[in-house]
C-alpha positions in Angstrom: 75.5 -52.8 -55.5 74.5 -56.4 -55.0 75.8 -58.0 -51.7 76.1 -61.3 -50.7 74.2 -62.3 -47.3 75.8 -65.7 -45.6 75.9 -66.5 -41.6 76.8 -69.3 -40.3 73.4 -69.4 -38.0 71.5 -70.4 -40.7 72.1 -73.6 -42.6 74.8 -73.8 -45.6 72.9 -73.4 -49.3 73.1 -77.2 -50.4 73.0 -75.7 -54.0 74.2 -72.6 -56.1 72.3 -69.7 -54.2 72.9 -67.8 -51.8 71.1 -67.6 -48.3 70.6 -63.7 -49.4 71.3 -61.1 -52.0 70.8 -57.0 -50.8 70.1 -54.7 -53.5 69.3 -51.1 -53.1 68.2 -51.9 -49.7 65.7 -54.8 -50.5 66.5 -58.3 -49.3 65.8 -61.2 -50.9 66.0 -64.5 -48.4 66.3 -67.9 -50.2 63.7 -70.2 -49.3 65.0 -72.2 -45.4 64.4 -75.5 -44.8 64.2 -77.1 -41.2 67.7 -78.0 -41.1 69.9 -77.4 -37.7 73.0 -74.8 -39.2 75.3 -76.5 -36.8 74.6 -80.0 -37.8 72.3 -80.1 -41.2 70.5 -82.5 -40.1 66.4 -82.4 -40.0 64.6 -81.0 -37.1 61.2 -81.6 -36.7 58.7 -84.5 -37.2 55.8 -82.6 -38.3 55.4 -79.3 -40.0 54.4 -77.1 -37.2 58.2 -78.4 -35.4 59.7 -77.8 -38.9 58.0 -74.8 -39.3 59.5 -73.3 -36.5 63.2 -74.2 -37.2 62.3 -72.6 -40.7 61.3 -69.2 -39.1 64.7 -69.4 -36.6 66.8 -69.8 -39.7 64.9 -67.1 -41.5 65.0 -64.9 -38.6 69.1 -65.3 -38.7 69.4 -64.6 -42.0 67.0 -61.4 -41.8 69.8 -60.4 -39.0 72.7 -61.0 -40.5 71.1 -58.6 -43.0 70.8 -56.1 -40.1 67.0 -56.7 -40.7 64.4 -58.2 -39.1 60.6 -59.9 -39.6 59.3 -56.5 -38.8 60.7 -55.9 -42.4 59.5 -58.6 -44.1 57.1 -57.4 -46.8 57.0 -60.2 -48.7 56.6 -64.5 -47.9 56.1 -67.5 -49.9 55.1 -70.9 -47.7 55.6 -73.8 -50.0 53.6 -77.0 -48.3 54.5 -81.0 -48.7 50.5 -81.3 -48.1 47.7 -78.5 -47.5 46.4 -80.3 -44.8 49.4 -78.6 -42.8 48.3 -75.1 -43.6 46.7 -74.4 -40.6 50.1 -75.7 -38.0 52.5 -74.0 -40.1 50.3 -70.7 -40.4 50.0 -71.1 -36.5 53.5 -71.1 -36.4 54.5 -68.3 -38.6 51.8 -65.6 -38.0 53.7 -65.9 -34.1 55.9 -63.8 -35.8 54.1 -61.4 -37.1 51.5 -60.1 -34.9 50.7 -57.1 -36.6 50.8 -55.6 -40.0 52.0 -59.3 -41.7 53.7 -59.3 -45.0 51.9 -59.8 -48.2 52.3 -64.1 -48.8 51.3 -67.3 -50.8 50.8 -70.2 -49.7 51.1 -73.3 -51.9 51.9 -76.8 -51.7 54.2 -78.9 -54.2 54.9 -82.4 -54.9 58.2 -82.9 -53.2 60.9 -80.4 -51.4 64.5 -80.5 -50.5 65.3 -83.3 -48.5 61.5 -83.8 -48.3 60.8 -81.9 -45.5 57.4 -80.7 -44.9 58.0 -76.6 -45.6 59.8 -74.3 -46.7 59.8 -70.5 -46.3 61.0 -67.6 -48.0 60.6 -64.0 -48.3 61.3 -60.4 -49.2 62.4 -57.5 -46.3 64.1 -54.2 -46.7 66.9 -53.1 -44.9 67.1 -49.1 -45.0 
């Protein structure tokens, strides 16, 4: 059965979608911005900083779940500008120091709120 994931420790979706589905024990995290959950406003002035609100919102979401980055076999990094591949993959592979998930990396025009990353990414829970 399909279940909703929502916690208030990782921003409100600021579209239809949820920040999670769980199905048959595989969850399926919506991509995070860097946007503080308490105030939705932007944190971070280059991509490493927003990188690393990305991963703390991620990281909530992946508990709210009852899961966790040690889960995570899956991650797409979508990139303002390549040139910040090397910061942001600083930043993320911090949380994955061994066995890390299977990823892309790819960078696109424009994002939400153009910010400089997004993250999202695929874990199971059982």
């Amino acid at each position: 059965m399909k279940k909703i994931i929502s916690t208030p420790n990782a921003p409100a979706a600021i579209g239809p979608y949820s920040q999670a589905v769980e199905l048959n024990g595989v969850l399926y995290c919506s991509g995070q911005i860097p946007l503080d959950p308490k105030t939705m406003e932007l944190v971070g002035e280059n991509a490493a900083e927003q990188a690393k609100q990305v991963m703390k919102n991620l990281e909530a979401v992946l508990e709210e779940a009852g899961t966790d980055f040690s889960r995570v076999v899956k991650c797409s990094i979508f990139l303002d500008d390549m040139a910040d591949f090397v910061s942001v993959n600083e930043v993320y592979g911090a949380y994955f120091p061994s066995e890390p998930p299977a990823r892309e990396t790819v960078a696109v025009q424009t994002l939400p709120k153009s910010v400089l990353v997004e993250i999202s990414c695929i874990a199971y829970t059982s």
